[in-house]
FIGU-600418 format. One line per field, with one value per residue (C-alpha): residue number from 1; residue in one letter; chain; x, y, z. Coordinates in pm, 1 decimal, always signed. Layout:
REM FIGU-600418
num (NUM;...)
residuo (A;...)
cadena (A;...)
u (X;...)
v (Y;...)
w (Z;...)
//
This chain:
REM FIGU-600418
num (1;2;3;4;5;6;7;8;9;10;11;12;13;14;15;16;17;18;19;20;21;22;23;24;25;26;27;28;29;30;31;32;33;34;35;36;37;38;39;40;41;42;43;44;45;46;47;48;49;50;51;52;53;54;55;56;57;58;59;60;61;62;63;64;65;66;67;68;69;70;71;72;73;74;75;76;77;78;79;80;81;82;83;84;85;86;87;88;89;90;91;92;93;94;95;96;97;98;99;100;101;102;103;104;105;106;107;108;109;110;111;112;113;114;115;116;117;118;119;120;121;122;123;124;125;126;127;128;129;130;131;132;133;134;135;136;137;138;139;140;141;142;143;144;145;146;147;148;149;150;151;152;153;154;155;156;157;158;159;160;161;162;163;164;165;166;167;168;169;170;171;172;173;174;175;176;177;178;179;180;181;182;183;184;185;186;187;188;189;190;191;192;193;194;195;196;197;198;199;200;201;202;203;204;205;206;207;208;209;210;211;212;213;214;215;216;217;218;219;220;221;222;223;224;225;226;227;228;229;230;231;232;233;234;235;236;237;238;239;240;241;242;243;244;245;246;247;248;249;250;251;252;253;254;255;256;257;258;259;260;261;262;263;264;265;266;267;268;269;270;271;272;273;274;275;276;277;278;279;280;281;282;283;284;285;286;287;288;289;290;291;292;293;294;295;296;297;298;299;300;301;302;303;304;305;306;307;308;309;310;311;312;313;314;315;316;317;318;319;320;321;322;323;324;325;326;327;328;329;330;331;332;333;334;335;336;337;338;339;340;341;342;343;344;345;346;347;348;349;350;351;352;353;354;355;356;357;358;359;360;361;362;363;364;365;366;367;368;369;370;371;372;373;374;375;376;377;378;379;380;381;382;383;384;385;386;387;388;389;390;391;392;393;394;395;396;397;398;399;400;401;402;403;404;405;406;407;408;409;410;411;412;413;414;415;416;417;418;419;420;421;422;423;424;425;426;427;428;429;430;431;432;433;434;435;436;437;438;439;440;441;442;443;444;445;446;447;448)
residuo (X;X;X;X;X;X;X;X;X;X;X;X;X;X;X;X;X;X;X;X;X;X;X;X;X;X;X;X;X;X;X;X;X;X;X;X;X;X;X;X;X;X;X;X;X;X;X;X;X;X;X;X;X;X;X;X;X;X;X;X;X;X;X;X;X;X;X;X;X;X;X;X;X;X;X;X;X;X;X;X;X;X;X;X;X;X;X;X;X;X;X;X;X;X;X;X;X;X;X;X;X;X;X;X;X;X;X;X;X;X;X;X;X;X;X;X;X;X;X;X;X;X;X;X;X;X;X;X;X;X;X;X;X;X;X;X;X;X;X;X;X;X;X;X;X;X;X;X;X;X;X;X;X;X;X;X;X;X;X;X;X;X;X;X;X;X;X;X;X;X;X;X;X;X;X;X;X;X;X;X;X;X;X;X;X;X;X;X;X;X;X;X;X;X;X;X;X;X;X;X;X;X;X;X;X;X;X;X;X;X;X;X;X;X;X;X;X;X;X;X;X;X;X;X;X;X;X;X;X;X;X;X;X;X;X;X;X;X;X;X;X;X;X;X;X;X;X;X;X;X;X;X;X;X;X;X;X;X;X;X;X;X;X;X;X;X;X;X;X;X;X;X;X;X;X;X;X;X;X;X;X;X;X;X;X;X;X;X;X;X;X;X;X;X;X;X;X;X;X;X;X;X;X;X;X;X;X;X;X;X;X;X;X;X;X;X;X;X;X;X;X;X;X;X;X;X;X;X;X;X;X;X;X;X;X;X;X;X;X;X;X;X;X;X;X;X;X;X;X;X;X;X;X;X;X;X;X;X;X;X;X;X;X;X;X;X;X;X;X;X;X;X;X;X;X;X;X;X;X;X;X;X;X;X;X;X;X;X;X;X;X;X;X;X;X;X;X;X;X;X;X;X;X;X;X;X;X;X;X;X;X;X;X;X;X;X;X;X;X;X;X;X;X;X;X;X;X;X;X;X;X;X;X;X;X;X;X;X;X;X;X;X;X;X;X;X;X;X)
cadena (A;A;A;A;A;A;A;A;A;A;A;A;A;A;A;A;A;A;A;A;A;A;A;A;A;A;A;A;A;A;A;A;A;A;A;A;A;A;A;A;A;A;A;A;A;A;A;A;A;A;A;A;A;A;A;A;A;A;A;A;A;A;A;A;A;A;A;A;A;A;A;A;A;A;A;A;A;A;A;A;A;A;A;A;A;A;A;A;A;A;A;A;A;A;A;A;A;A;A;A;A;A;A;A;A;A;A;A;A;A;A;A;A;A;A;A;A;A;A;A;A;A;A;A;A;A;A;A;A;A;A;A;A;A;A;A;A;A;A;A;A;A;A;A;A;A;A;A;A;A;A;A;A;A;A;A;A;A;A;A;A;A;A;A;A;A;A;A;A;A;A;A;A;A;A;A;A;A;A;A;A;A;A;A;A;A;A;A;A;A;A;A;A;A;A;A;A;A;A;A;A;A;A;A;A;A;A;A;A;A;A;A;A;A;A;A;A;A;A;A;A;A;A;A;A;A;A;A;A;A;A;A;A;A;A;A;A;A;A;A;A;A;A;A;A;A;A;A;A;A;A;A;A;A;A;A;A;A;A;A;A;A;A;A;A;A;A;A;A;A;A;A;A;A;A;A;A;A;A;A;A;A;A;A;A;A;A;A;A;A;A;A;A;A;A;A;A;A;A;A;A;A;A;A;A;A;A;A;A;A;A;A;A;A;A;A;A;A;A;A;A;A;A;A;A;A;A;A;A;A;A;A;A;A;A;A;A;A;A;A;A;A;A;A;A;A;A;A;A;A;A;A;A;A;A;A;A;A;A;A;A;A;A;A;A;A;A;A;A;A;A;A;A;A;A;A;A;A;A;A;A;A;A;A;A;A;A;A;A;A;A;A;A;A;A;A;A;A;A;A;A;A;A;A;A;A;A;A;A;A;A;A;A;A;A;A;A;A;A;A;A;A;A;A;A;A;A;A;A;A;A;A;A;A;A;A;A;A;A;A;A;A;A;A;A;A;A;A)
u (+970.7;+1044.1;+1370.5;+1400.2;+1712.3;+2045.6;+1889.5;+1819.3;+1547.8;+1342.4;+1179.6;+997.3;+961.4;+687.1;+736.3;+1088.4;+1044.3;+1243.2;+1099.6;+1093.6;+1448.0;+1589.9;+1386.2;+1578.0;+1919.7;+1892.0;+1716.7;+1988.5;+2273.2;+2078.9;+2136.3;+1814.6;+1771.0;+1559.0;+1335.9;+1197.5;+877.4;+786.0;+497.8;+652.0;+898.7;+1195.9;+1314.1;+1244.4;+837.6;+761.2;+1137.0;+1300.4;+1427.3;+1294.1;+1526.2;+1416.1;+1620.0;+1937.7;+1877.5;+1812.9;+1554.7;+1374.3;+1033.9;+909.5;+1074.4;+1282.8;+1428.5;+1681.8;+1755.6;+1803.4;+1974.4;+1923.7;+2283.0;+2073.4;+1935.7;+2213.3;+2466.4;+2261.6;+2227.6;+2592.1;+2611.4;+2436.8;+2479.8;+2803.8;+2931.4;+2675.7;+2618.8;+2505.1;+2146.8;+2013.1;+1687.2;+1511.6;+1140.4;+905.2;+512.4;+376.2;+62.2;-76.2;+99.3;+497.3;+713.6;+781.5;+997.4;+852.7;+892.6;+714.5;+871.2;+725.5;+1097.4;+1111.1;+698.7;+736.8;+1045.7;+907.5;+518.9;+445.3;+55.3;+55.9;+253.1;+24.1;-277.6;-149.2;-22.2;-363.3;-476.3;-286.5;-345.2;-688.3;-649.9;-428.7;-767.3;-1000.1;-876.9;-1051.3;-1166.8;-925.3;-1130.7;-880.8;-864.6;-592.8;-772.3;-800.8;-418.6;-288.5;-545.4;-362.2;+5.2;-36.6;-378.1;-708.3;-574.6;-261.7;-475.1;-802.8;-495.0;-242.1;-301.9;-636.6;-604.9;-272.4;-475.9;-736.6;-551.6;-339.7;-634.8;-946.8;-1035.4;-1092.9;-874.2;-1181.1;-1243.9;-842.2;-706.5;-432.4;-165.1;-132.9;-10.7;+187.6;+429.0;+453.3;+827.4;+886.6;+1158.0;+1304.5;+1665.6;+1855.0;+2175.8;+2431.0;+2753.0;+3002.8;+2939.1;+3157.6;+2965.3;+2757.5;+2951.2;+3299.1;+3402.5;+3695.7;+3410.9;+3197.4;+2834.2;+2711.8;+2366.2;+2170.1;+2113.7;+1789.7;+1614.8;+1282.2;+1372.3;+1710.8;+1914.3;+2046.5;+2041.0;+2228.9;+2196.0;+2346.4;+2541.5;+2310.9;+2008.2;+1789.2;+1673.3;+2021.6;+1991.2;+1741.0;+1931.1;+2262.4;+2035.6;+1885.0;+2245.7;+2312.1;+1923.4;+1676.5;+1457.8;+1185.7;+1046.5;+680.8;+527.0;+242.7;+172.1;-150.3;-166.4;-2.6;-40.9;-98.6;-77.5;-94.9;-178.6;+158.1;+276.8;+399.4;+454.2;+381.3;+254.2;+334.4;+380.9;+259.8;+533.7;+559.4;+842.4;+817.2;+869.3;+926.5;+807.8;+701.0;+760.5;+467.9;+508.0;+133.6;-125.1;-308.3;-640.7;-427.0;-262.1;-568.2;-697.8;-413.1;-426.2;-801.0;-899.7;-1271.9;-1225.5;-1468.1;-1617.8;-1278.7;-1289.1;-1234.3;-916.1;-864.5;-543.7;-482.4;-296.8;-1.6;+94.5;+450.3;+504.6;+856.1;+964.6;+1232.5;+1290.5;+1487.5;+1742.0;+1811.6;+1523.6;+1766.4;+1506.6;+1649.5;+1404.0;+1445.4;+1044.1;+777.3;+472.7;+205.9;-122.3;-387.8;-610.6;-698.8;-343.7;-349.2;+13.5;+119.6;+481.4;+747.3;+1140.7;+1396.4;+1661.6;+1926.1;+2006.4;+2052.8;+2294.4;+2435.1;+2371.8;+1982.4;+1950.9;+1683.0;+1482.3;+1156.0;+957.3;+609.0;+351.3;-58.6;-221.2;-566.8;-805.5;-682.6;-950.5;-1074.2;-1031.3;-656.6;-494.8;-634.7;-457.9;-117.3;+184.5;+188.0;-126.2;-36.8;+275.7;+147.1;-105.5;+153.3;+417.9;+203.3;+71.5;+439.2;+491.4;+225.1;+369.9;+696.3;+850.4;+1044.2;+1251.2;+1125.4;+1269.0;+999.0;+865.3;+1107.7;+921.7;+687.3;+708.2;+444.5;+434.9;+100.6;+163.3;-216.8;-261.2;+64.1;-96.6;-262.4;-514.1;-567.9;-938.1;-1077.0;-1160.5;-876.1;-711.4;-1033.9;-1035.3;-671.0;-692.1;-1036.7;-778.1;-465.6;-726.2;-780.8;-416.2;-384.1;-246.0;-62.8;+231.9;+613.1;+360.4;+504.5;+445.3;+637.6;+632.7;+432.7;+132.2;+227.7;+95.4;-119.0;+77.7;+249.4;+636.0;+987.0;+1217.6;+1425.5;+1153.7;+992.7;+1381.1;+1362.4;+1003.7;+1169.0;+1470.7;+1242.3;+1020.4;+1332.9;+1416.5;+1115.5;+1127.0;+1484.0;+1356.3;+1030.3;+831.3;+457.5;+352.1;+321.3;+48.9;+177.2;+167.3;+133.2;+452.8;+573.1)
v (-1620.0;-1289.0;-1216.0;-783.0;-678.2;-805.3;-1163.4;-1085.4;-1160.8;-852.0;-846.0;-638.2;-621.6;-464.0;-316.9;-161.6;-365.7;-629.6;-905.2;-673.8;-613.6;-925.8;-1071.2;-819.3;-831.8;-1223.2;-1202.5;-906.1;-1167.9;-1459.3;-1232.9;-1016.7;-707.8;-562.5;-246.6;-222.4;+15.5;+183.3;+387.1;+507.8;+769.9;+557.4;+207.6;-26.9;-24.2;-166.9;-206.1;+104.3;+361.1;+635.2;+974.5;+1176.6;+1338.9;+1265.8;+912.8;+654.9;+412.5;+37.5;+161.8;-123.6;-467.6;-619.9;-911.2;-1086.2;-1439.3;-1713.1;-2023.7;-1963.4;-1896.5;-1704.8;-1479.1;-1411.1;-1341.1;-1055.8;-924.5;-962.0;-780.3;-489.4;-462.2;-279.0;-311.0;-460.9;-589.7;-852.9;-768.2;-970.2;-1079.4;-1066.1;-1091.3;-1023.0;-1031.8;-769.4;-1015.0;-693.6;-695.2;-741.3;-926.7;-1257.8;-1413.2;-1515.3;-1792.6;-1961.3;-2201.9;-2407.2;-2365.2;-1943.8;-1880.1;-2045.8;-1841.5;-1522.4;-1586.9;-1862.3;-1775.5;-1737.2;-2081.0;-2266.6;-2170.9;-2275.0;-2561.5;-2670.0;-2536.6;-2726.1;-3031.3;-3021.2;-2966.4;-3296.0;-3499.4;-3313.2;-3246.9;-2924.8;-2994.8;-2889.2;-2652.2;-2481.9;-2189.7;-2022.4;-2047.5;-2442.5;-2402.6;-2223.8;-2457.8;-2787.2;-2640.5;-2375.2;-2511.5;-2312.2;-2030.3;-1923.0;-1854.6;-1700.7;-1505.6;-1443.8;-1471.3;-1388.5;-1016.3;-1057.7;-1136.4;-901.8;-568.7;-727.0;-811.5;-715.9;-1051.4;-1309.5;-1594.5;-1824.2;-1592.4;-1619.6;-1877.3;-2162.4;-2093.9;-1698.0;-1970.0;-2173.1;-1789.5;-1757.4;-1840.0;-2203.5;-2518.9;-2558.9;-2636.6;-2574.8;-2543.4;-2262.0;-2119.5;-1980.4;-2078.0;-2015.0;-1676.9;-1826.0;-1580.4;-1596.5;-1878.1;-1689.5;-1481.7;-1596.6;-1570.8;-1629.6;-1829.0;-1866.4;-2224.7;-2141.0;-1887.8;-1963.9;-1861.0;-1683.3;-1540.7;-1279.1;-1100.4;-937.6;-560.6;-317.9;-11.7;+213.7;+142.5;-206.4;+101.4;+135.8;-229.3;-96.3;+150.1;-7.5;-354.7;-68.5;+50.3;-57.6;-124.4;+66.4;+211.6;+368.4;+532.3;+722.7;+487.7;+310.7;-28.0;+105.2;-198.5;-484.2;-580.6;-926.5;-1094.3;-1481.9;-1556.9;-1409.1;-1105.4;-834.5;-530.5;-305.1;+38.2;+222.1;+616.3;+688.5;+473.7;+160.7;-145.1;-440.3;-757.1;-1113.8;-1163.7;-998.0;-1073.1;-865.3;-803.7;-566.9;-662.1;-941.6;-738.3;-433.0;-649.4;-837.4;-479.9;-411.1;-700.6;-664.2;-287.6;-229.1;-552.0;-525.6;-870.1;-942.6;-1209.2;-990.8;-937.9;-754.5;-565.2;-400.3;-67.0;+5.9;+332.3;+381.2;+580.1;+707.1;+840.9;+985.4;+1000.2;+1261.9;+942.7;+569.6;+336.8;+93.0;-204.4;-560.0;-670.8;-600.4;-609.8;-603.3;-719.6;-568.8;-815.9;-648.2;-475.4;-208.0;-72.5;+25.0;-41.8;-342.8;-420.0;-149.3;-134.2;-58.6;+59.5;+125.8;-299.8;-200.2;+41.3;+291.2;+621.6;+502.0;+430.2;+694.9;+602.4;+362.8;+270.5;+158.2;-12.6;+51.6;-212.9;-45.0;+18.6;+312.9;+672.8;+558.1;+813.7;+696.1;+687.5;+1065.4;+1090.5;+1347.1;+1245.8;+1479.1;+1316.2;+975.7;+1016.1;+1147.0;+868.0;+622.6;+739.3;+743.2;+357.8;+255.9;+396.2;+236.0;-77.9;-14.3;+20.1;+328.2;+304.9;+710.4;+804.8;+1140.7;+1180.6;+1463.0;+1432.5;+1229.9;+1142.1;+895.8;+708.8;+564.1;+230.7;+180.2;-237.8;-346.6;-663.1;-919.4;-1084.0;-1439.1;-1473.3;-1753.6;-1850.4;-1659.6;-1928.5;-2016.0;-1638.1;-1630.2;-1926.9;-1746.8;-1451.9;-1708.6;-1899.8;-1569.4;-1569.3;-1884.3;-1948.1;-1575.7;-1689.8;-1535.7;-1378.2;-1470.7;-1346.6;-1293.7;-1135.5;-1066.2;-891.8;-1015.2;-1360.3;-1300.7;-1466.6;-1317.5;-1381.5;-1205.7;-1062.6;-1313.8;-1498.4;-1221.8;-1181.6;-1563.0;-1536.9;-1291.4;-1526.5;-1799.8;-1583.3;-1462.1;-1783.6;-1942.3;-1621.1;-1731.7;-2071.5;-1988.9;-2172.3;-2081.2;-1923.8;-2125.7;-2108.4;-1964.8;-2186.0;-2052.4;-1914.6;-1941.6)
w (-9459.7;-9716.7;-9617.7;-9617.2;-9847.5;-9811.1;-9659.2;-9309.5;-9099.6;-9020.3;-8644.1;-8508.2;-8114.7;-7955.0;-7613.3;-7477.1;-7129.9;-7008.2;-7200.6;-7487.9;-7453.7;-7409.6;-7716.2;-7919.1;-7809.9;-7872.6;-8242.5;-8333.9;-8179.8;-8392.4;-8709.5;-8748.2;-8837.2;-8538.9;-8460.1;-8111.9;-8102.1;-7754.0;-7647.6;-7372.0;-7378.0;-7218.9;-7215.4;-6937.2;-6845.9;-6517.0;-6445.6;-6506.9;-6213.1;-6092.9;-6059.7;-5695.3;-5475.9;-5631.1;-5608.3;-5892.4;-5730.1;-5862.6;-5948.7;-5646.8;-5588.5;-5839.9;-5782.1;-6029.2;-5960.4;-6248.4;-6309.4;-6704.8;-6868.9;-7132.2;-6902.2;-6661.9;-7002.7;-7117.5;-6728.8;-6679.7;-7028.9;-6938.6;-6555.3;-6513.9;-6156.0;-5905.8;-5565.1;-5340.2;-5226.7;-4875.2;-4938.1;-4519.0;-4628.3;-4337.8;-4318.2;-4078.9;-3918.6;-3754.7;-3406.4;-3523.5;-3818.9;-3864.1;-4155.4;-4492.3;-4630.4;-4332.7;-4197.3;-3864.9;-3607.0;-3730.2;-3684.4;-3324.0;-3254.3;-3431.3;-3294.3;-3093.5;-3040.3;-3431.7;-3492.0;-3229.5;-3408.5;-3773.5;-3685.7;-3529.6;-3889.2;-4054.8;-3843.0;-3950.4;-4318.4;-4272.5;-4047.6;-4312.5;-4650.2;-4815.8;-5163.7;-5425.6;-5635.4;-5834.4;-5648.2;-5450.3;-5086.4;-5147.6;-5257.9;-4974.4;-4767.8;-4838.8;-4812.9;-4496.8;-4304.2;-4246.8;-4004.7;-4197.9;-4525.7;-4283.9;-4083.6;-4291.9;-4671.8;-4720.8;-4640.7;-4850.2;-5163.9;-5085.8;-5101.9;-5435.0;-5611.6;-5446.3;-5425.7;-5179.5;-5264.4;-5341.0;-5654.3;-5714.4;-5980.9;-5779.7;-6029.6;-5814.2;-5512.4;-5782.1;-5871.2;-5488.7;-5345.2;-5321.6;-5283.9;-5632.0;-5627.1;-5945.6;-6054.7;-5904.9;-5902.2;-6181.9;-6556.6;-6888.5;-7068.8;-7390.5;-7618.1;-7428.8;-7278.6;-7095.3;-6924.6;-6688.5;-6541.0;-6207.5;-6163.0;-5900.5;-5718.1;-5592.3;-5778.2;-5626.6;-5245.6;-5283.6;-4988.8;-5196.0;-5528.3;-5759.9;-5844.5;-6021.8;-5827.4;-6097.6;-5995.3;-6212.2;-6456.3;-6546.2;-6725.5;-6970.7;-7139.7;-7153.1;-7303.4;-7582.5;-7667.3;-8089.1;-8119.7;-8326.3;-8057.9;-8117.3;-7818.4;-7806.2;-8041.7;-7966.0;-8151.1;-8434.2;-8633.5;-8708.5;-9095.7;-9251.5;-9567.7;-9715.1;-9331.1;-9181.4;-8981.9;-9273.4;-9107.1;-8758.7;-8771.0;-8483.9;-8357.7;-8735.3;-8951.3;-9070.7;-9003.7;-9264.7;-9009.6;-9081.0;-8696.8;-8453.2;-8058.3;-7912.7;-7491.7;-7506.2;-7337.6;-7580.4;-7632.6;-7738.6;-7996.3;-8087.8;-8144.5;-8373.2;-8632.6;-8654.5;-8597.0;-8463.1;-8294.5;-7952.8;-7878.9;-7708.4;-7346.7;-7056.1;-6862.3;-6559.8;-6381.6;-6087.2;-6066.6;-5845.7;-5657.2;-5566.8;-5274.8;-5209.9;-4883.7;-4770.1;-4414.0;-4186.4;-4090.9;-4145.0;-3994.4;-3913.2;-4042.0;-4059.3;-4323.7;-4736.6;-4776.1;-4546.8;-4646.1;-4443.8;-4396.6;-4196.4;-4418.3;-4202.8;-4342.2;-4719.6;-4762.8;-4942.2;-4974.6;-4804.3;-4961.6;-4706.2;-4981.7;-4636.5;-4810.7;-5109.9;-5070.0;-4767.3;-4966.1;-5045.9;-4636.9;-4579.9;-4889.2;-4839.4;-5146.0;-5062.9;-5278.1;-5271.5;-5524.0;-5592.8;-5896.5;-6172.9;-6076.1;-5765.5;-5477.9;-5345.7;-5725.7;-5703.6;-5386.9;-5380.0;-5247.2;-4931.2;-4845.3;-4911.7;-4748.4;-4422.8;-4374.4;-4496.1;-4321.2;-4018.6;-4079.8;-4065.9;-3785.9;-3535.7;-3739.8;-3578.2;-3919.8;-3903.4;-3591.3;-3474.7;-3834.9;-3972.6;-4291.4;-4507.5;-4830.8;-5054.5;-5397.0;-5585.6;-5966.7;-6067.6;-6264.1;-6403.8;-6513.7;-6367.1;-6218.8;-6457.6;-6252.3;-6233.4;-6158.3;-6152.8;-6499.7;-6652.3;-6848.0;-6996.5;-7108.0;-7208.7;-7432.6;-7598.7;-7699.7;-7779.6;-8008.6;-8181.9;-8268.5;-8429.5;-8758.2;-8768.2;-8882.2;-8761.2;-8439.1;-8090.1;-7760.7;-7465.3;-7112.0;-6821.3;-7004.8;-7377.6;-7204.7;-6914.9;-6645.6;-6344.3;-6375.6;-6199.2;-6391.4;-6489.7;-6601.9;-6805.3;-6983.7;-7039.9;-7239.2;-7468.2;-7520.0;-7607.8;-7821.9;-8009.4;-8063.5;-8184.4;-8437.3;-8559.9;-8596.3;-8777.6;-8538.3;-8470.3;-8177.8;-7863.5;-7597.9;-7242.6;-6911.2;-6579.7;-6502.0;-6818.8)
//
């Protein structure tokens, strides 16, 4: 390591999201000296809120549960005053809701026609075992039973990827809510021990959440406050020398770094510490539109998040904000996973809100509530993909990174996985810390 004057560490982060930001606020509270570059023209990326109608609302569904004292100290830092958020998941199957997680006693309450057919499903996976073949069908195949996945999840992984879940890597079905049981309640703060944090005991299938009264894009900016930001300044190259990271170039000026904790997409940073660079593996992402409405009253729905199933409705995932808080009660948020310039990302709001407004309807979604207004963001590459084969074409770009010295990589996109946002605040606390400690980059797990 060559120290930058006065002896302290120099790091540069790349990307202002929440892995980003958490990487930085733990290198600066580690002793570096760190510059955060941005191309976008706020903090926050995928996370941040969006401003409509005099409401702040999460750009989509954020959820932040963690039983990491890290992660929950720099959320508690930053959050202000916040809330307890239900969490009342429903799946729309096509002819009404039913709770999600599954669970046998709610599906025969909720659906018994439904539940009698999965469990003969899953009676036969148990007679007949399918063949594990790595994919997420033969995943959900072993743990749900023929008919759920053919009923239920199939269509489900269709409209997220475009993909049946035979072409879909197993570890999608491994990021999926499951039974982990960690530990809960109130811990001392890292920094403070007269302070304290609260952490989830179940982050994996939590009954509530916490959120802040500001809206989650609210974190972002109060995270940024005492860091050199850098905003509208996308990552041009990242400089080497003697086989270590030297400096970033980015929005035309230069940072010396001693590390770097990169949270872009790996072939845009591959790109940028060898320019020209094209023979690159391929990765793939699906695009997200987020459809606001604003209806002319309350819906009065029970659930957080309805996922809707049946693919002859484009909808994804709906956001009944009325949880969140009373003054967001008329406010849905609802999210369209489809490929950036095809004919629906084209689509205006007033149209997509009329035809969506009108699908939620015949769901029985909106309790006779009208459609006021429309509002839509386009979120192009949101989703990493994980195709089958992925990994195999992740490690083929890792590999391509090894032996850059002080280089470490964090986040959803930074390594190719598909993480919450606790988790993507945790890679950036590890990756800051690997950075203090000098260590070389380590290869991302699923999950991870």
């Amino acid at each position: 390591m060559d120290p930058g004057d006065g002896g302290l560490m120099r790091v540069v982060v790349l990307g202002a999201g929440p892995a980003g930001l958490a990487a930085a606020r733990w290198a600066q509270a580690g002793g570096a000296e760190v510059v955060v570059v941005e191309q976008g023209a706020a903090v926050g990326g995928l996370a941040r809120s969006v401003r409509w109608r005099g409401a702040d609302l999460d750009l989509g569904s954020h959820v932040f549960t963690t039983d990491d004292l890290r992660v929950a100290a720099l959320w508690h830092d930053a959050a202000g005053a916040w809330r307890w958020v239900p969490v009342r998941r429903g799946v729309h199957t096509g002819d009404r809701v039913v709770s999600y997680p599954f669970s046998p006693a709610r599906l025969l309450r909720e659906h018994p026609r439904l539940a009698a057919a999965v469990a003969l499903g899953w009676a036969r996976q148990r007679v007949a075992p399918a063949a594990d073949d790595g994919s997420a069908r033969a995943r959900l195949t072993a743990r749900y039973g023929h008919t759920a996945v053919d009923r239920l999840f199939a269509s489900y992984v269709q409209k997220l990827y475009g993909l049946d879940p035979a072409q879909v890597d197993a570890d999608f079905v491994d990021a999926l809510p499951g039974a982990r049981r960690d530990r809960g309640g109130l811990h001392p703060h890292p920094d403070d021990p007269r302070r304290v944090v609260v952490l989830d005991p179940d982050p994996a299938r939590p009954r509530r959440f916490r959120w802040p009264e500001a809206g989650t894009g609210s974190l972002w900016p109060a995270m940024a406050r005492g860091l050199q930001i850098h905003p509208a300044a996308p990552v041009q190259r990242v400089e080497l020398g003697g086989g270590r990271v030297r400096a970033v170039v980015a929005g035309g000026a230069r940072f010396p770094a001693d590390a770097v904790v990169s949270t872009i997409p790996l072939p845009a940073l591959l790109r940028a510490l060898h320019p020209g660079t094209l023979d690159l593996a391929p990765t793939a992402a699906r695009s997200t539109l987020v459809l606001y409405l604003h209806l002319d009253r309350d819906p009065g729905t029970p659930w957080s998040w309805v996922h809707l199933y049946p693919l002859t409705t484009p909808a994804g995932r709906v956001t009944f904000f009325r949880h969140w808080h009373p003054s967001l009660a008329r406010f849905v948020a609802v999210e369209l996973w489809t490929d950036a310039g095809g004919t629906r990302w084209e689509q205006g709001a007033d149209a997509l809100g009329a035809e969506t407004s009108h699908d939620l309807e015949r769901a029985g979604l909106l309790g006779g509530a009208r459609l006021e207004a429309a509002h839509v963001e386009r979120l192009p590459g949101s989703h990493p993909v994980l195709y089958r084969g992925y990994r195999a074409d992740r490690d083929a770009l890792l590999s391509r990174l090894a032996g850059v010295h002080g280089l470490h990589l964090a986040g959803r996109h930074g390594t190719w996985v598909v993480d919450s946002l606790a988790e993507a605040m945790r890679s950036g606390v590890e990756a800051a810390e690997r950075a203090l400690e000098g260590r070389a980059p380590t290869r991302a797990g699923p999950g991870s």
